[in-house]
N, C-alpha and C positions, 0 to 999 in steps of 0.2 A: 443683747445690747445693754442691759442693765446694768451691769460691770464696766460699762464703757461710756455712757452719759446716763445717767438718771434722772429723772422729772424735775427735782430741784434743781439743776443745773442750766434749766432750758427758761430762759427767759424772752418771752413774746413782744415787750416793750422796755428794751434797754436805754438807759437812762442818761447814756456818755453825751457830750457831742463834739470832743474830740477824741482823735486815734487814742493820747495817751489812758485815756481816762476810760476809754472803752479798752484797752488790753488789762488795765486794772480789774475793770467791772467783769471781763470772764476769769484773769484769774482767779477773783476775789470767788465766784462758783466755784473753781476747782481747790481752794482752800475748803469752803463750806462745806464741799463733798469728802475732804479727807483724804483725797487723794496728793496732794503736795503742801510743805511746808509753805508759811508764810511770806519765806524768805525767795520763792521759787517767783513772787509777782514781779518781782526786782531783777530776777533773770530775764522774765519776759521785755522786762524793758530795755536792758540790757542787748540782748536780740536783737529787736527793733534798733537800734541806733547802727549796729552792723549792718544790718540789709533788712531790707525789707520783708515782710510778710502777708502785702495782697497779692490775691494769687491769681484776679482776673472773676467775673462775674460775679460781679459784688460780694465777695469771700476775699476776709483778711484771717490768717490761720497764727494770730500769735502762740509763742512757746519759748519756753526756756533756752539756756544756751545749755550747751556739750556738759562744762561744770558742775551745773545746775542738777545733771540725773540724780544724786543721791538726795537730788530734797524730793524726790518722786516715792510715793507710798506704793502707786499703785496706778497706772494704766487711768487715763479717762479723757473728758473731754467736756467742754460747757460749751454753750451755744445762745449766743444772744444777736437778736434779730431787733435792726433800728429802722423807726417808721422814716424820720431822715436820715439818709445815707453818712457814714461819718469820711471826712474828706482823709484820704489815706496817704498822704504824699501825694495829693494831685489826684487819685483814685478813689471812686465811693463805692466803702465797705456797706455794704444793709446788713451782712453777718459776718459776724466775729464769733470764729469758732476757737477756744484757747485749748491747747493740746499738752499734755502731758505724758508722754510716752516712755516708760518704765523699758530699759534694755533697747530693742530694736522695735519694739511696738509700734514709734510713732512712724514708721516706715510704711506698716500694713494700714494703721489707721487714714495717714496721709494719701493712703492709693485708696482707698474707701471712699474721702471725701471729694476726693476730684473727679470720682467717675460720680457722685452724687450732682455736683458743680457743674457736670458738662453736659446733662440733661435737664433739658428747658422743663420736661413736664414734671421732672421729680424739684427744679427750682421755683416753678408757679403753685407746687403745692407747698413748700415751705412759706413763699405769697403768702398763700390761703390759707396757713394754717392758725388756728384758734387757741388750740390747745398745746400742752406741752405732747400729751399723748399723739396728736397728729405731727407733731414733729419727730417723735418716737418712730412714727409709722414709713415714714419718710426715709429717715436714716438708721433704719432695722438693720441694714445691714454693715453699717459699721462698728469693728470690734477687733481687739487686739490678738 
């Protein structure tokens, strides 16, 4: 999982409180982490104006467009979880998980996260979680 979100990426109390600024706030992790160019947050925004990216149980999964793959270093993922919900086009995001998927990666990652999404008890412990490491624990099993 390490290779696919790391500790710095995972933020407990993100700081947006709107969609735009919260797609910012996770790419701006996946910049931090090295995984994509600076220029890939402008894709993500780009994205969003095309179609939407909540995906339903308070999960908004911003990501770059189609274009955008060569500013991808490398496979990853950030995670920021908001104590208030951010309104997502009429939808409230509580996490924004911003995806970066290097070739066809974001395909396996994107079936990782939804089968994380669609269990209540692995969602109430993401709730619960304190630490980045209990978010880690969480979504172990997501990875490219």
């Amino acid at each position: 999982m390490s290779d696919v979100l790391s500790r710095d990426a995972i933020v407990l109390g993100g700081q947006a409180t709107d969609r735009e600024a919260a797609i910012t706030e996770a790419g701006r992790l996946l910049v931090a982490s090295g995984a994509v160019d600076d220029a890939y947050v402008e894709a993500m925004h780009e994205r969003e104006t095309s179609v939407s990216t909540f995906m339903g149980n308070g999960l908004a999964i911003p990501h770059g467009t189609n274009e955008a793959k060569s500013l991808i270093r490398h496979t990853a993922i950030s995670f920021v979880r908001y104590d208030e919900p951010i309104d997502w086009k009429g939808n409230p995001a509580r996490y924004v998980v911003g995806i970066a998927g290097a070739g066809d990666d974001h395909l396996t990652v994107l079936q990782a996260l939804a089968g994380a999404f669609t269990d209540d008890a692995q969602i109430a412990a993401l709730d619960a979680a304190q630490t980045p490491d209990d978010v880690l624990a969480v979504l172990g099993d997501v990875s490219a």
